[in-house]
N, C-alpha and C positions, 0 to 999 in steps of 0.2 A: 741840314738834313741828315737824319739817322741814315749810316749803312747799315742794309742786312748783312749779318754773319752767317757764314756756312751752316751752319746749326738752325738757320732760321726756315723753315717750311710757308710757303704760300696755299693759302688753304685754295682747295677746290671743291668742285664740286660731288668729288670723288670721296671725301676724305668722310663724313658723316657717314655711306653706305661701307668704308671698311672698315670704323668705328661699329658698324651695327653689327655686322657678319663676326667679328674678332669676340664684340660681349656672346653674340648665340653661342658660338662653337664654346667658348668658354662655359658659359649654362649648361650646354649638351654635354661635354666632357664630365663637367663638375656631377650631373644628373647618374652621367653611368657609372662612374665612379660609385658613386654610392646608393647603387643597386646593390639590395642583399641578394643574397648567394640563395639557390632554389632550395627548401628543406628536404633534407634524405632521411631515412630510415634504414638501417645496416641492419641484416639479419646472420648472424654467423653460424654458418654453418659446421657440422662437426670437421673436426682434423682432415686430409685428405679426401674430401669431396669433390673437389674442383668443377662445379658444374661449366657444363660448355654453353648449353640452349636453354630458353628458359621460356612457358608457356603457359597463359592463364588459363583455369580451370571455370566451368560456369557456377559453381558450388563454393568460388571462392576460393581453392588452394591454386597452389602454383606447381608446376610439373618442372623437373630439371631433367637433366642428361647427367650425370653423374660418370663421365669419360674414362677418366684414370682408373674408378672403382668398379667400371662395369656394371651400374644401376641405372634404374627409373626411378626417381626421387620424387615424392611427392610433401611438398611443404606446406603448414598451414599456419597464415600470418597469425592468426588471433593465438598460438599455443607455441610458436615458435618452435614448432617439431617436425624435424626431417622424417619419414618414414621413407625406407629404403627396400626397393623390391629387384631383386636380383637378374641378369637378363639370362643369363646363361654364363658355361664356360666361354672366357676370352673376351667378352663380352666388351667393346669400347664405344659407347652411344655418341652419337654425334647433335644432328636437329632433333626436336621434340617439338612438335604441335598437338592440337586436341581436333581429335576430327568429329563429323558431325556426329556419331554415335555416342560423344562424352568420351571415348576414352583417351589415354595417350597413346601415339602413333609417335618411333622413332626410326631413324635410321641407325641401324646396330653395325657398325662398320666392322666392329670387330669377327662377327659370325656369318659377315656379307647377309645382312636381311635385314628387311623390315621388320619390327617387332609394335608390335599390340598388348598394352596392359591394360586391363580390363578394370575400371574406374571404382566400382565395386566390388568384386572377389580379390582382385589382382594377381587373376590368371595372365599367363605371357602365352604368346603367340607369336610364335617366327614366322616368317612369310621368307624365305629364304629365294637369291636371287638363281635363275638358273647356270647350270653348271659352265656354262659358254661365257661366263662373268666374272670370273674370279678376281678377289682383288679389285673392286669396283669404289673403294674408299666414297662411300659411302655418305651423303652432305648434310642436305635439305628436303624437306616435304611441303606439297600443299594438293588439298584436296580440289576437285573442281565441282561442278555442278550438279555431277551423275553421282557423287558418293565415291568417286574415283579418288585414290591416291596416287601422286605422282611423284617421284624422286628423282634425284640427279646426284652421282658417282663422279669426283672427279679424277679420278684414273679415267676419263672418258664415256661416262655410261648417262645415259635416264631411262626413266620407265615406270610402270605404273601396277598396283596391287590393285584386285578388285575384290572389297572384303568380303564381297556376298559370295563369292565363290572360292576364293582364295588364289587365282589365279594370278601370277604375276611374268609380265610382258617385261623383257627389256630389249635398249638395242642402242649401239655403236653410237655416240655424236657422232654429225660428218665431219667438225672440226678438232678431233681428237680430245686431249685432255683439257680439263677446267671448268665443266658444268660445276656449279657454284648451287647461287642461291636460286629457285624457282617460286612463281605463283600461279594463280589462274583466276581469270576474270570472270564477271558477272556474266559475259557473253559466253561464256565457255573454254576460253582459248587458254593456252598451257605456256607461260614464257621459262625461257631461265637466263642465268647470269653465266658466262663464261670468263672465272678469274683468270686463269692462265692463258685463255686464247682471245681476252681482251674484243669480247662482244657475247649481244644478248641474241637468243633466236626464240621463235614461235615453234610448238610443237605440233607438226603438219599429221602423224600418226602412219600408223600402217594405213595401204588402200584397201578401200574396202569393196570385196568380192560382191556383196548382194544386200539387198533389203527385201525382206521379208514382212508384209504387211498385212495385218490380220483385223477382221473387226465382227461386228454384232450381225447378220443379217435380218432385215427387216430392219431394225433399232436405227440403224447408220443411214438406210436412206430416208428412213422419216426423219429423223434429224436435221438431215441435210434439207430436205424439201421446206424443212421450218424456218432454218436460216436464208432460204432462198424467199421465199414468204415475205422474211422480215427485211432483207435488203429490199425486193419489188415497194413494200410500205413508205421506206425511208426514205428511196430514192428516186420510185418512180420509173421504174425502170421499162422500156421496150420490148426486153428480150432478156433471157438469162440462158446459160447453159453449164452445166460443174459435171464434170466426168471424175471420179477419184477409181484411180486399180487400187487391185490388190491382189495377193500373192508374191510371188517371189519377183524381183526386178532386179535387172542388174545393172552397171553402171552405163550411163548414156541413154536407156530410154525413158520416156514420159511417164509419170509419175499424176500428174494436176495438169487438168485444163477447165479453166473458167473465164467464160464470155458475156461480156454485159454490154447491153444496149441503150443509150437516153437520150434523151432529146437536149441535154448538156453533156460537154467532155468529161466535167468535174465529176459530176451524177453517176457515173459510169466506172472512170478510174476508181471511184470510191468505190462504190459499191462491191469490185472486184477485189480493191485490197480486204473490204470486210470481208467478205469471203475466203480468203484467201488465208486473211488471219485465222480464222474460226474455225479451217482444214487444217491448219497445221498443230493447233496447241489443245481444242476442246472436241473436235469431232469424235465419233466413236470409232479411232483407228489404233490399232499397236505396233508400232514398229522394231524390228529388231535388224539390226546390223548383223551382217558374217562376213569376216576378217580371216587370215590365215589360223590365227592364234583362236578361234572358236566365234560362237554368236552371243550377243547382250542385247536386251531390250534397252530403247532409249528414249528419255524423257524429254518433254517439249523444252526446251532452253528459256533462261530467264527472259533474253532479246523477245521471242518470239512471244513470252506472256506479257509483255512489256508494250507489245504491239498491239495484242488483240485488247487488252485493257482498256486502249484511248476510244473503242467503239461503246461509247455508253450511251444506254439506252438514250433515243432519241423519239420526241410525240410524231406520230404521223404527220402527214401534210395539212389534208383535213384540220385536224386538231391545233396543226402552228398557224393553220390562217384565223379560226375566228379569233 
């Protein structure tokens, strides 16, 4: 009888499943290995350019921050030509986005302001930060849903330009310096990034002193009486009742009250939320905000059209039974 030798292995039933795993990972390896490398395009720019931010344009060029040289750079791939628009004295730009109006919007750390180059003429526009600011080293931008511009300073600072006026709001982080990079969502909300104080926050705003509500007379209650109309149709409703004010209101008191009655719970809630919906985004009302810093008219929030959207037209009762 043969002895086995050290050398000799008794097969199990182990031994085919680490044969299988050993050839994959092998394939897998062998596979990435020879993934080709993604294709680039290098555009070189003239001598001392050193772009920092960089931003597509909807026309197809690409917008830079030109830092070191103090410009707004606007480059177009198909010609491979830098054009170079000056910001001012001192000038060291930092972000560069393209805001809804097409143009380019930077943060100009160098001059403490936001600057506006006009996509077209390539007029500049400072929007300079107020004088309680100085040294706000200047980061990042992103617009939000009002047309609003908002930036973040990381010497400490955010805050927001409003271009229809030209007003610009800033004020203190509570966590001192590191406001970074910032965005804003479809719902409305303002975040940023805090590199040196190692978190992100939500931008809550100044409180706001009053709303001011204005609408059509006559226009507004037929409206309203029509949507009331068309809920009673849909849903069948028992009772209905919509109160909307208006005029000045300030913070804490009632604003909407809408009451619905049906002979189901469902029938009822809904009908209220449709309601509810079609006060806040499509009625014939205007709202303006007043803030320390002045009043702005404000527009229904994408959430909110988002909302009244999902009530599409429904056949009456009548009509869904035959």
């Amino acid at each position: 009888m043969k002895r086995r030798s050290e050398g000799d292995r008794i097969p199990t039933e182990d031994t085919p499943l680490i044969r299988v795993l050993i050839a994959v990972a092998t394939i897998t390896m062998s596979l990435r290995a020879a993934a080709p490398a993604a294709e680039m395009k290098f555009y070189q720019l003239p001598p001392g350019a050193y772009p920092h931010d960089v931003a597509p344009a909807p026309d197809g060029s690409v917008w830079i921050s030109g830092q070191r040289q103090g410009f707004a750079g606007r480059f177009d791939p198909n010609t491979g030509q830098l054009e170079k628009i000056p910001l001012g004295p001192g000038a060291a730009p930092h972000g560069v986005i393209i805001g809804p109006d097409g143009n380019a919007w930077l943060t100009e750390g160098g001059q403490n302001a936001i600057a506006r180059v006009d996509a077209r003429s390539r007029e500049v526009k400072l929007f300079p930060l107020p004088k309680d600011f100085p040294g706000a080293n200047l980061n990042t931008m992103a617009f939000d849903q009002n047309g609003i511009a908002w930036f973040t300073g990381q010497g400490g600072v955010y805050g927001r330009v409003d271009p229809r006026t030209g007003k610009v709001d800033a004020w203190k982080a509570p966590r001192g310096v590191g406001p970074y990079g910032i965005t804003a969502t479809p719902a409305g909300d303002v975040w940023y990034a805090s590199l040196a104080g190692d978190h992100i926050a939500r931008e809550a705003g100044e409180p706001i002193a009053a709303l001011t509500l204005e609408h059509y007379p006559g226009m507004a209650e037929a409206e309203v009486a029509r949507h009331v109309e068309a809920a009673n149709a849909r849903w069948g409703l028992l009772g209905v009742t919509v109160i909307h004010r208006y005029g000045r209101i300030e913070p804490g008191e009632n604003i909407v009250l809408v009451v619905t009655a049906a002979s189901h719970r469902h029938d009822a809630f809904a009908a209220a939320e449709f309601l509810m919906d079609y006060l806040k985004t499509r009625a014939p009302f205007w709202k303006s905000e007043e803030r320390t810093g002045g009043a702005r008219w404000v527009e229904a929030q994408q959430s909110d059209d988002a909302a009244a959207d999902r009530w599409a037209p429904a056949p009456r009762r009548s009509e869904a039974a035959q």
